[in-house]
C-alpha positions in Angstrom: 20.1 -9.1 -27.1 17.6 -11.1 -25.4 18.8 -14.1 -23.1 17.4 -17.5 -24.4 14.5 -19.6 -21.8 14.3 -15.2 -20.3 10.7 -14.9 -19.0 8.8 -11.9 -19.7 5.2 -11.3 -19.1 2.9 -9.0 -19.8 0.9 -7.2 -17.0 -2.5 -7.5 -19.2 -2.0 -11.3 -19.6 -1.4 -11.8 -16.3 -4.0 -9.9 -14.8 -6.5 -11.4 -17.5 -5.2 -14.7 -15.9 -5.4 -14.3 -12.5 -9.3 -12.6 -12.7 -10.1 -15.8 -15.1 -8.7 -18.5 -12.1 -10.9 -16.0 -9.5 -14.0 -15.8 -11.4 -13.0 -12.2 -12.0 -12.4 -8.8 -11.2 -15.6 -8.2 -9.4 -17.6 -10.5 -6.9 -21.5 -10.6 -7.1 -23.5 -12.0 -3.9 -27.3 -11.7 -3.8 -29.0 -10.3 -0.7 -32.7 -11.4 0.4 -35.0 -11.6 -2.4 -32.2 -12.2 -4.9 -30.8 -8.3 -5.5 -27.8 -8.7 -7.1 -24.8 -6.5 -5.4 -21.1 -6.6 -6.3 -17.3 -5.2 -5.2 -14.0 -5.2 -6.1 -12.4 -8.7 -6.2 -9.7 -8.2 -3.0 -6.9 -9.1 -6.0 -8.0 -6.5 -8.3 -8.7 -3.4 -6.0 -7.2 -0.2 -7.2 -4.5 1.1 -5.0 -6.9 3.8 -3.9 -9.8 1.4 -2.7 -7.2 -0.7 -1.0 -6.3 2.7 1.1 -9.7 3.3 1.9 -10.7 -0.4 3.2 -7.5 -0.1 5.1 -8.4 3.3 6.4 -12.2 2.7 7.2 -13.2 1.5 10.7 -15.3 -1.6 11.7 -17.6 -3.9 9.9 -19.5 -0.9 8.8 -16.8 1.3 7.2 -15.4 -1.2 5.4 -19.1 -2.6 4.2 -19.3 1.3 2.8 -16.0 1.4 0.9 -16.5 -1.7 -0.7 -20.2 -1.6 -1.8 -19.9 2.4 -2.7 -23.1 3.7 -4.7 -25.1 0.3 -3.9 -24.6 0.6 -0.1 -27.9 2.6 0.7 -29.8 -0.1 -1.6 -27.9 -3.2 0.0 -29.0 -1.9 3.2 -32.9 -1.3 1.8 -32.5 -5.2 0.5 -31.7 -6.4 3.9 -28.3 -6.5 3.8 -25.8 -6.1 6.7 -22.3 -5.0 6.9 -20.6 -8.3 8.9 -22.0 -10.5 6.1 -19.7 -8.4 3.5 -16.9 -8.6 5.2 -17.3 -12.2 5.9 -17.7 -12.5 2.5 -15.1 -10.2 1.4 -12.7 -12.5 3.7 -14.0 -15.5 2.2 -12.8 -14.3 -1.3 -9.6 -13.1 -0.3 -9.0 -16.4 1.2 -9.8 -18.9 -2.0 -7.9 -16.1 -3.8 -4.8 -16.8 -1.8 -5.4 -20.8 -2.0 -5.8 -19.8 -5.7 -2.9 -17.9 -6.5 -0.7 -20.3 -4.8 -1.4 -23.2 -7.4 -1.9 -21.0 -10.5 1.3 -20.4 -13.0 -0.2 -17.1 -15.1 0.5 -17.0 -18.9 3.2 -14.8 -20.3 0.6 -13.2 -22.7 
């Protein structure tokens, strides 16, 4: 028998309403002459891109793992590794501002 005022969520809703206060799972940046490029949102990173950020080295490494298939074309558009990763700290960092004011839904 269920307790009355129990919270339960579910995972989906709560995901679903986190990525809609972030502007979703993926972030999209454009690189000189508007080439659109995107990665995982830092929030919504699989457990096995999260281990190979954390395992890659320097600016450049971690550019790699996070732009995967598009990094040969980023890097044709004018594109350069420190700019992702100021980016991708930029994100993480209204994310954290984010999820501290946000209550998610219980689905």
């Amino acid at each position: 028998m269920s307790k009355p005022n129990r919270k339960r969520y579910k995972l989906e809703a709560v995901r679903s309403s986190y990525a809609e206060a972030v502007g979703g799972e993926a972030v999209e940046f454009e690189v000189g002459d508007g080439k659109v490029f995107s990665f995982p949102h830092p929030m919504f990173a699989s457990d096995e891109e999260q281990r190979a950020l954390d395992d890659a080295e320097g600016d450049h490494g971690k550019a790699r793992v996070l732009l995967g298939d598009q990094y040969e074309a980023f890097g044709k558009a004018g594109g350069d590794d420190n700019s992702v990763m100021l980016l991708y700290v930029a994100v993480r960092a209204e994310a954290q501002d984010t999820v501290q004011r946000h209550r998610p839904t219980r689905g």
